[in-house]
C-alpha positions as CSV (number, residue, x, y, z in Angstrom):
1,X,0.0,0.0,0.0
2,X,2.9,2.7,0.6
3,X,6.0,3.6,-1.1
4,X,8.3,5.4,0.8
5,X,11.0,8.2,-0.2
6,X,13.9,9.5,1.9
7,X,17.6,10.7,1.3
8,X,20.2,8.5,2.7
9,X,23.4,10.8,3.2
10,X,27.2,10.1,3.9
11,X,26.5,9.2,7.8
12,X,24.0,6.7,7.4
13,X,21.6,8.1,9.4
14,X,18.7,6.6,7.4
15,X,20.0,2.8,7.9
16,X,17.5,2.1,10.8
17,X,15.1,3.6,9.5
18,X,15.4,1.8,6.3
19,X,15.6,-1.7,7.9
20,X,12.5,-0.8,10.0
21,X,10.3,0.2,7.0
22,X,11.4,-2.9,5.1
23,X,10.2,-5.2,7.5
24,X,6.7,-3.7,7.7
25,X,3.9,-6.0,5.4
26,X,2.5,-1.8,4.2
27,X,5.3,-1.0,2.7
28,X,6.1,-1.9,-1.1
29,X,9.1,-0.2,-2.2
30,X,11.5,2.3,-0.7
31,X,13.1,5.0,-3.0
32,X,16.5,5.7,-1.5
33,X,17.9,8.9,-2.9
34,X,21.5,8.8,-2.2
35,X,24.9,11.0,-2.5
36,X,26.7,8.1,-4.7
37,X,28.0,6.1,-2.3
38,X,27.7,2.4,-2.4
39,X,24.6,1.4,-0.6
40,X,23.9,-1.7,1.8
41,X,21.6,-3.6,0.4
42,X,18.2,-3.6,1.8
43,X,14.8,-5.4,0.8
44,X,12.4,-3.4,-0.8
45,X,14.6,-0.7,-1.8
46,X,15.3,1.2,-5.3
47,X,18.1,4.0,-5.4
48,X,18.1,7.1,-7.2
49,X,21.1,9.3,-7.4
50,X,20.9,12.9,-6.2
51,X,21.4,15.4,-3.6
52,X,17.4,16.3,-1.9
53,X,14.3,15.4,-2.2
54,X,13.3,19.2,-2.9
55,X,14.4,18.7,-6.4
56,X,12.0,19.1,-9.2
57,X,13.1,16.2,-11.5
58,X,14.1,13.8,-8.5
59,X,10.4,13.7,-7.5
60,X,9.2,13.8,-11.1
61,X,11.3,10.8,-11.1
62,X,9.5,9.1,-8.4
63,X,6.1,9.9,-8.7
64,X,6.2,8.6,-12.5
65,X,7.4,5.2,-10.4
66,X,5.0,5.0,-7.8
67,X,1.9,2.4,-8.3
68,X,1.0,2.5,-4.5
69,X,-2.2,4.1,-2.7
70,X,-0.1,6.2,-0.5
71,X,3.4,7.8,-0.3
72,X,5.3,8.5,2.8
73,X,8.3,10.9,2.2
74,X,10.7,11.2,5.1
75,X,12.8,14.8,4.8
76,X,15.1,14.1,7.8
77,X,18.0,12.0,7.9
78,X,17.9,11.2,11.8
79,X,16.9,7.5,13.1
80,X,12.9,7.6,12.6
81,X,11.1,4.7,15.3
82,X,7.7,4.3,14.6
83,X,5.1,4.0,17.5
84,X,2.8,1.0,17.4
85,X,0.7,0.7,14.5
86,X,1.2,4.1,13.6
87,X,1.6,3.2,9.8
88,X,-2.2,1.3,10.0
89,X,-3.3,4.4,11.8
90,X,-1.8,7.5,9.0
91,X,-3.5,4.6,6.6
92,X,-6.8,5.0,8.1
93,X,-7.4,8.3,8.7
94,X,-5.9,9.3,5.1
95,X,-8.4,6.9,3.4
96,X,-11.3,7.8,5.7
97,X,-10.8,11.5,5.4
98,X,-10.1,11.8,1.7
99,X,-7.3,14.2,2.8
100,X,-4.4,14.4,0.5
101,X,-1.6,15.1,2.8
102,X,-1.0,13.7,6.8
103,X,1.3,14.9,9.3
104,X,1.6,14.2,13.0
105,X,3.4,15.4,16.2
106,X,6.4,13.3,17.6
107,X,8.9,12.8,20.5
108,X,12.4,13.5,20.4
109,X,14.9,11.3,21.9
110,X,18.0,12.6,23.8
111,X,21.0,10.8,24.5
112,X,20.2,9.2,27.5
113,X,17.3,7.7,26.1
114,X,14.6,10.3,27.3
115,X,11.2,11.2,24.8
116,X,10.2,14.5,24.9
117,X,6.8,15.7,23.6
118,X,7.4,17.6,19.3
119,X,4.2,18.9,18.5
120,X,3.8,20.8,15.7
121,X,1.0,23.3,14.8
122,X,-2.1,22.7,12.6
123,X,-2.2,24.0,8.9
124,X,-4.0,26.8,7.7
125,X,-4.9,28.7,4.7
126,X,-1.7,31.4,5.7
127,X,0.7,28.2,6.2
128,X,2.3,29.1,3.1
129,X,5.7,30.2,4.4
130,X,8.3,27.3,3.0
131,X,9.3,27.1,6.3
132,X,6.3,25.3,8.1
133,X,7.7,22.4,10.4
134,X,5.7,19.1,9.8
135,X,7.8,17.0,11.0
136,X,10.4,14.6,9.0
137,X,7.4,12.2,8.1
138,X,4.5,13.3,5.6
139,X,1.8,11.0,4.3
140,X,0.5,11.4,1.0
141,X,-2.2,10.2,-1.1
142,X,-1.2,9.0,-4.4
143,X,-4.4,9.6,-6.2
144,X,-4.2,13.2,-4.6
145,X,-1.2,14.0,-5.9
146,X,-1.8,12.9,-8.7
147,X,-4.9,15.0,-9.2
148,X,-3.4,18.3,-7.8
149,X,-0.7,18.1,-10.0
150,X,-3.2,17.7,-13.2
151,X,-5.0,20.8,-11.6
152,X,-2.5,22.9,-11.1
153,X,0.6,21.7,-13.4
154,X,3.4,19.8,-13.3
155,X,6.0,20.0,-10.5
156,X,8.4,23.5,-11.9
157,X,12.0,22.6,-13.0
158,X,13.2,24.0,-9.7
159,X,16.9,22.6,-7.5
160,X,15.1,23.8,-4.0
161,X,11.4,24.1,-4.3
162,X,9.5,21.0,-5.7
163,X,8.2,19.7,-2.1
164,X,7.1,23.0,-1.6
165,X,5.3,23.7,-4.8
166,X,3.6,20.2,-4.0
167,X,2.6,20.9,-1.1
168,X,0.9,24.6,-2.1
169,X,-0.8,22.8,-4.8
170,X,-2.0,19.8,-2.9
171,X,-3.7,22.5,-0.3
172,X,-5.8,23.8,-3.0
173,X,-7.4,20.7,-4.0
174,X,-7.7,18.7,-0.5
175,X,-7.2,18.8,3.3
176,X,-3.5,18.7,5.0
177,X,-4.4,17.1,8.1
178,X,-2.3,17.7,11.3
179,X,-2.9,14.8,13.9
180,X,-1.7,15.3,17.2
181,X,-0.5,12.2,18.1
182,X,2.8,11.1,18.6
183,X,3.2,8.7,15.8
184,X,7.0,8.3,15.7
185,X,10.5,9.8,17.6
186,X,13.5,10.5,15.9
187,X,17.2,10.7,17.8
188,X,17.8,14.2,18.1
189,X,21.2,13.7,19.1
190,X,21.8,11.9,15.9
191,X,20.8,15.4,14.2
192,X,22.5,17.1,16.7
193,X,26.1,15.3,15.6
194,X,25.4,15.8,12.4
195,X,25.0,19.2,12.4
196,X,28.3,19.5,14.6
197,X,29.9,17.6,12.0
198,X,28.9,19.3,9.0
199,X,29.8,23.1,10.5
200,X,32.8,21.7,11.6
201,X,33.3,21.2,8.2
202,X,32.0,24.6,7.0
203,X,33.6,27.0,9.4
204,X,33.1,30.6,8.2
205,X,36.4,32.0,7.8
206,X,36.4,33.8,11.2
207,X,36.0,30.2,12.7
208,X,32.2,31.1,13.6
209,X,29.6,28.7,13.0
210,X,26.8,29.5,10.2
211,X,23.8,32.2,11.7
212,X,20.4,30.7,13.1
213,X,18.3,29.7,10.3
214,X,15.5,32.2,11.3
215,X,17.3,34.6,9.3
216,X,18.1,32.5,6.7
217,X,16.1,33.9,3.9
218,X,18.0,37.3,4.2
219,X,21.3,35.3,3.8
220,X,22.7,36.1,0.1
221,X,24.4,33.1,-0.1
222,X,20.2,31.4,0.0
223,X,19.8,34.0,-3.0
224,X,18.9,31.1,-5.3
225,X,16.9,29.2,-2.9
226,X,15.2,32.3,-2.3
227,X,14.3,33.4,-5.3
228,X,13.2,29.2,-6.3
229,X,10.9,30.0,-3.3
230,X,9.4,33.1,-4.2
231,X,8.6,32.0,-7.5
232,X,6.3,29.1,-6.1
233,X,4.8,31.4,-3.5
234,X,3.6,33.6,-5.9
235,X,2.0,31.3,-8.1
236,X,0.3,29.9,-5.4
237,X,-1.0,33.4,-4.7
238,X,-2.1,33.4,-8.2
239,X,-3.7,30.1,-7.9
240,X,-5.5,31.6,-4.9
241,X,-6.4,34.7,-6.7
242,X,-4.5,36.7,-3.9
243,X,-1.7,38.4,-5.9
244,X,-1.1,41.6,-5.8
245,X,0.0,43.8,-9.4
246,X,2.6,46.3,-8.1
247,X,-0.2,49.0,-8.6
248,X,-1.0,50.7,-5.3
249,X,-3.4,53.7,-3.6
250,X,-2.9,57.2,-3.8
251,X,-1.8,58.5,-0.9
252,X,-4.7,60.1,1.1
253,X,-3.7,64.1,2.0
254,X,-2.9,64.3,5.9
255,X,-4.4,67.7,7.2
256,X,-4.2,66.7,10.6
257,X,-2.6,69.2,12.7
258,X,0.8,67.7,14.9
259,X,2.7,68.5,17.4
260,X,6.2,67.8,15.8
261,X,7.0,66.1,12.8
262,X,8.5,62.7,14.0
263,X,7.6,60.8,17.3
264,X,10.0,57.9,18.3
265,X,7.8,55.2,20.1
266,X,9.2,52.8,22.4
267,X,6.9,50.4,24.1
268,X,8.6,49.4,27.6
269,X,7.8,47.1,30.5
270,X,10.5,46.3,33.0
271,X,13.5,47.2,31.1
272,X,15.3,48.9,33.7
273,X,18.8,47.5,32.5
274,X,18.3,49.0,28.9
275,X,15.7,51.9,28.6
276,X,18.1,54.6,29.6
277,X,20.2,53.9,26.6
278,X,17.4,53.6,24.4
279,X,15.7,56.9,25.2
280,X,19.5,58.9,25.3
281,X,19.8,57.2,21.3
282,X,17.0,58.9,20.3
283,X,17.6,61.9,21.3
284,X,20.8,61.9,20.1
285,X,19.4,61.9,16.9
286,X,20.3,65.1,15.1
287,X,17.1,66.3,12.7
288,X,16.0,69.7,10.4
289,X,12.9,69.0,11.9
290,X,11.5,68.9,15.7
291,X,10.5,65.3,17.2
292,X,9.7,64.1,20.6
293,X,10.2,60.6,22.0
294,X,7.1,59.0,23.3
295,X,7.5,56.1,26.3
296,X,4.7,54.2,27.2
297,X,5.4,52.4,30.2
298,X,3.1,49.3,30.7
299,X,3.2,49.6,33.8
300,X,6.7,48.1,35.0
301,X,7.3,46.8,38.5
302,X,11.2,47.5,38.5
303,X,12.6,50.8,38.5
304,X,12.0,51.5,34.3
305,X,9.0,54.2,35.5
306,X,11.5,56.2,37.8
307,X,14.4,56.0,35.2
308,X,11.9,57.6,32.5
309,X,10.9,60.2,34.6
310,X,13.7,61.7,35.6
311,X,14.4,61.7,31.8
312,X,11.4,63.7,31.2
313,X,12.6,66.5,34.0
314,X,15.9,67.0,32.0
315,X,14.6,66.3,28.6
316,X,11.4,68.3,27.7
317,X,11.4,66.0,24.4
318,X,10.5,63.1,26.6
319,X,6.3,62.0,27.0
320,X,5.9,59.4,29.4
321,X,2.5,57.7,28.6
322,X,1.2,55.1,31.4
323,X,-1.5,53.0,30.2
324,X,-4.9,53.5,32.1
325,X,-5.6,49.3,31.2
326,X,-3.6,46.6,32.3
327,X,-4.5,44.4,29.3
328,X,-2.0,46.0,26.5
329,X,0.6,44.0,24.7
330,X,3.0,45.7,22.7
331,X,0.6,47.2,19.8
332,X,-2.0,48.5,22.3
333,X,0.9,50.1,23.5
334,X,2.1,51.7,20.1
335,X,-1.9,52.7,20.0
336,X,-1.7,54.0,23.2
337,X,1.0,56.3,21.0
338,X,0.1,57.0,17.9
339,X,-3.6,58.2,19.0
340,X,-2.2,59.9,21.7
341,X,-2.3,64.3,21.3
342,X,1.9,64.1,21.6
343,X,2.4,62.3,18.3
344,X,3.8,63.5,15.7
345,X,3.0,63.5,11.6
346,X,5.3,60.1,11.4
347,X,5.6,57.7,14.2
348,X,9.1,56.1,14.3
349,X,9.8,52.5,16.0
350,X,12.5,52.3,18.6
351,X,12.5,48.7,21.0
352,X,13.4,49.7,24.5
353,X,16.9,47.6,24.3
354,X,17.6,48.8,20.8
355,X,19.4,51.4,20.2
356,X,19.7,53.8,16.8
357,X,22.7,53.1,14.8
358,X,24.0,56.5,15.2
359,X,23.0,60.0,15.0
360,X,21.6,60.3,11.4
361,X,19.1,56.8,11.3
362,X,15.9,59.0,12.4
363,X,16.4,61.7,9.6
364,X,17.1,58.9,7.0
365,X,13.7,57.3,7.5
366,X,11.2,60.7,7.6
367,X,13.5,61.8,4.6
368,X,11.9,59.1,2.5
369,X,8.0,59.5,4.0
370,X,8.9,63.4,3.6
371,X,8.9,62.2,-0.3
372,X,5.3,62.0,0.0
373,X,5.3,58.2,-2.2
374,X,5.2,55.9,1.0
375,X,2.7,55.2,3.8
376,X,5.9,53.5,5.6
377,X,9.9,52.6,5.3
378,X,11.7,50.1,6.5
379,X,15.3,50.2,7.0
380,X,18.3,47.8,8.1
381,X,19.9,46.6,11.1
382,X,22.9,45.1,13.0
383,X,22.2,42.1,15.3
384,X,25.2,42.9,18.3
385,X,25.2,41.6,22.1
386,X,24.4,43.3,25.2
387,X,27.8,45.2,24.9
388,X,27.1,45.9,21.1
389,X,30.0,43.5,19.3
390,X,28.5,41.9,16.2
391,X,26.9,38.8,16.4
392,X,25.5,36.6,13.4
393,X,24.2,37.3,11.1
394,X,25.5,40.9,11.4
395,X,23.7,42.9,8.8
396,X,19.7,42.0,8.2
397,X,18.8,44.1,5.4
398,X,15.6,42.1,3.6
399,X,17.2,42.6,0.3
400,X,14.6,40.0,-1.1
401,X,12.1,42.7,-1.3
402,X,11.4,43.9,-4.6
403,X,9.0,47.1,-5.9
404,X,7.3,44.4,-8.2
405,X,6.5,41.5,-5.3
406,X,7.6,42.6,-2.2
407,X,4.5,42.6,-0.9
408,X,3.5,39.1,-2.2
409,X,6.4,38.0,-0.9
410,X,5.9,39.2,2.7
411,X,3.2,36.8,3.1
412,X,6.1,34.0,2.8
413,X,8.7,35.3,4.7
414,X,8.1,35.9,8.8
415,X,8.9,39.7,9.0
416,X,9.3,43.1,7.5
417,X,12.7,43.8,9.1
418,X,14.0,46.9,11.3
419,X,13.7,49.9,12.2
420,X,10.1,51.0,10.4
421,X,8.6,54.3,10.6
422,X,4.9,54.9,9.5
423,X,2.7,57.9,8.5
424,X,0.7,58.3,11.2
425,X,-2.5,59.1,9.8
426,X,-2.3,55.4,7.8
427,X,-1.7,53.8,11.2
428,X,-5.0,55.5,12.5
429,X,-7.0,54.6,9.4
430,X,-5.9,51.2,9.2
431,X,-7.0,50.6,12.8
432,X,-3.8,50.7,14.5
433,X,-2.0,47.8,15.7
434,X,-3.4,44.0,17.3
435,X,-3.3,44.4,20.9
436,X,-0.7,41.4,21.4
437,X,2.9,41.4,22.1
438,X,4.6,39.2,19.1
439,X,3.6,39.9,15.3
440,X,1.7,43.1,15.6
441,X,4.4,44.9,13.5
442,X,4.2,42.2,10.9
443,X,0.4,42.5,11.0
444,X,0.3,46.3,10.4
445,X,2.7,46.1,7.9
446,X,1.3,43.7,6.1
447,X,-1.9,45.9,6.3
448,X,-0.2,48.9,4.9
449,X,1.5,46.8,2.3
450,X,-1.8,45.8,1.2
451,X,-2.5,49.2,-0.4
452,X,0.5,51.6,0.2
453,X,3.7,51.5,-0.9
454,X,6.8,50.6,1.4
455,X,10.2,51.8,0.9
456,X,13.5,50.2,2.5
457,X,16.9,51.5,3.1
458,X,19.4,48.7,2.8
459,X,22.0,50.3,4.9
460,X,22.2,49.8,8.5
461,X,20.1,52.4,11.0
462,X,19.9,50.0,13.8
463,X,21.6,48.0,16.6
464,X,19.3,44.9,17.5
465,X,20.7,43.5,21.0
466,X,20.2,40.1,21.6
467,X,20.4,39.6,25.8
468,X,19.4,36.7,28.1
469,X,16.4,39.1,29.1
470,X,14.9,39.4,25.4
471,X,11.1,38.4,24.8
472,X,12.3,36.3,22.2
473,X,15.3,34.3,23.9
474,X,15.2,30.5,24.5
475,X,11.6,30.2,23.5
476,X,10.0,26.9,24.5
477,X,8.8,24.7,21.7
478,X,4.8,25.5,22.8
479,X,5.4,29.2,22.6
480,X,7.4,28.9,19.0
481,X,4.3,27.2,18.0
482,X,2.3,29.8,19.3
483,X,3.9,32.4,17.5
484,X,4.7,30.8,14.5
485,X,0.4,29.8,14.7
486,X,-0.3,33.5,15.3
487,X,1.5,34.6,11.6
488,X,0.3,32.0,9.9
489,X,-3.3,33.3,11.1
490,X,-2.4,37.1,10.0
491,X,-1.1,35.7,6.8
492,X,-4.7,33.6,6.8
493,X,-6.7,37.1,7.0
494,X,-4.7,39.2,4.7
495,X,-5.1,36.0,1.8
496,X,-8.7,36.2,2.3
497,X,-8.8,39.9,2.5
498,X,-6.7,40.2,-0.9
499,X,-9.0,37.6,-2.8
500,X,-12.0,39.9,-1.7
501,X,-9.5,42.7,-3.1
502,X,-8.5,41.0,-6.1
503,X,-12.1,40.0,-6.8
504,X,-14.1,43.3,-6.5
């Protein structure tokens, strides 16, 4: 009843696995994609030479070859051990269901022999970033495939992007079904010495090891990959009738009447060790045109309230804004801002450990919404410790945005990038920002994006330190799931909101 695909690579990591399948009455034949080394030889099994299983003409390769009901492609090289039955049971549910594509949670194994809990989050019409974790095992259905494929064409010629593209097309014809049971554990140390292995081997030249793959797509050296990627992406938003021409709105004329012409907003809560520093950059910011900077304490319990005011008795640019509601995450507290009587004409982002890159960055960015062509701009920044030395990946300059599909693109990639400074009067007719604490820049922009152009400025404007006391350090696996289910539900809502767009 099931063929099954994985990658066997230099260190053997897929042996077990291989031997396990084998042995199971399902399956009929495993397709071994290999590096070119000779192979053991194992029951069952068919090899085809090559390098992933993302390639285009590899899985055109296989599919043509497969005569099963269903296919179960393993992505990971670790040591897979199925639970009990859990082959019978992806069987079951896939035929009952008359989905086209299974995944499941999992356990991880450590080296002394523990299992701890993988879940993985449930697919959604905005699950379209080429990033979404399944898991190393995916079920298909044959037939399903088959079918999605004579819907929506043939797999492209791509080196990167074929599993992708499958997927996307799949999700347009039938379900992708998460079920959250554990039906398998992989080693994760196994993973764990081979990717200790393999930068070993692939040392930048300063010795350091490669940068975290959240910021992978912004890595030129994943141009290719990238660009592979955003091709698929936006034919899927084709298919969904949720591209975007690069035609935007005319700007609306602002006749509101401001205080000053920029506001720096930075958001605090119990950031004693850092908001000093952040308040003192911006005002070091030298300007042809008068700002303030606008603190919104959410009501911290260290001494960040005291610090700010005695900043406002010396620095008349200073607004402390205290919250009157104890229910604001980070965008209620850029509304509590932007609607406020002290902001200014352009409302300019600053994180309360951040700090501007020096004393031009804030004249850069209200240049370029001066212009009158942009709702917002976005410019670069410098990822440095608590001290400020440069960590990896240094620069992050979203060079994959283009004029033409930047916007398009957005909806696959998981931000908009740093610093970002908006007109305000867009902010206020757009509804301001979600009142939650992770995404609600991502959200807005991809708001604005929606009708209003956004410029970039690809040099750096900003120092992004990374500290043990960051929001977004050592996250556990439930609350990257959260997150991660949070875009995928903004990118859900602005798909929908672009096909009733498109359509009208």
């Amino acid at each position: 009843m099931i063929t099954v695909v994985l990658c066997r690579d230099s260190y053997g990591g897929a042996d077990q696995t291989i031997e396990l399948l084998a042995s199971s009455p399902l399956v009929s034949r495993i397709v071994v994609v290999h590096d070119g080394n000779a192979l053991p030889v194992w029951p069952k099994c068919q090899a085809i030479r090559g390098d992933t299983l993302a390639s285009g003409w590899i899985m055109e390769a296989i599919l043509k070859k497969i005569s099963t009901r269903y296919l179960l492609m393993i992505t990971g090289e670790s040591v897979i051990d199925f639970g009990s039955r859990a082959l019978e049971r992806m069987v079951d549910v896939l035929g009952t269901t008359g989905a086209g594509m299974l995944y499941s949670d999992y356990e991880e194994t450590t080296p002394g022999g523990a299992r701890k809990e993988r879940p993985v989050n449930d697919y959604q019409l905005g699950s379209i970033r080429d990033d979404f974790h399944f898991g190393p095992v995916q079920f298909f259905s044959t037939l399903a495939v088959r079918q999605a494929l004579a819907d929506s064409g043939p797999l492209p010629v791509v080196k990167y992007a074929a599993l992708y593209d499958l997927r996307l097309k799949l999700s347009l014809t039938t379900p992708i079904i998460h079920l959250p049971e554990r039906l398998y554990a992989i080693s994760a140390f196994t993973e764990i010495n081979r990717s200790s292995k393999q930068q070993g081997e692939n040392k930048d030249s300063d010795g350091s090891q490669h940068e975290e793959s959240h910021f992978a797509y912004v890595n030129p050296r994943n141009l290719a990959y990238q660009q592979e990627m955003e091709m698929v992406a936006s034919e899927h938003l084709r298919r969904l009738g949720a591209w975007l021409s690069p035609s935007f709105r005319r700007l609306p004329a602002d006749r509101a009447v401001y205080p000053v012409a920029a506001s720096v907003v930075i958001p605090v809560r119990n950031r004693e060790k850092t908001i000093a520093d952040a308040v003192r950059s911006a005002l070091d910011q030298e300007t042809d045109f008068a700002f303030n900077v606008i603190v919104v304490d959410n009501h911290s319990t260290d001494s960040t309230t005291s610090i700010v005011l005695e900043l406002t008795k010396r620095y008349p640019q200073v607004r402390l804004l205290v919250p009157e509601r104890r229910d604001l995450g980070i965008g209620g507290c850029w509304n509590e801002a932007i609607y406020s009587p002290h902001c200014g004409k352009y409302a300019v982002q600053l994180d309360s450990d951040d700090l501007y890159g020096d004393s031009k960055s804030l004249q850069r960015l209200v240049d370029v919404l001066y212009g009158g062509r942009y709702a917002a701009v976005i410019g670069s920044y410098t990822l440095v410790d608590g001290k400020g030395g440069e960590i990896q990946p240094g620069l992050v300059d979203h060079r994959e945005w283009t004029d033409e599909n930047g916007r398009n693109n957005a909806l696959r990639v998981n931000g908009f990038g740093a610093p970002r400074a908006f007109r305000t009067d867009i902010l206020r007719r757009s509804g301001g920002f979600p009142n939650v604490s992770y995404g609600e820049d991502y959200a807005v922009c991809l708001r604005i994006s929606r009708d209003y152009r956004i410029s970039r400025i690809y040099d750096s404007l900003y120092l992004c330190r990374r500290w043990e006391g960051n929001t977004d350090a050592a996250l556990s696996v439930e609350r990257t799931n959260g997150n991660d289910a949070y875009k995928d539900r903004l990118r859900t809502l602005e798909i929908m909101a672009r096909q009733k767009m498109t359509a009208s």
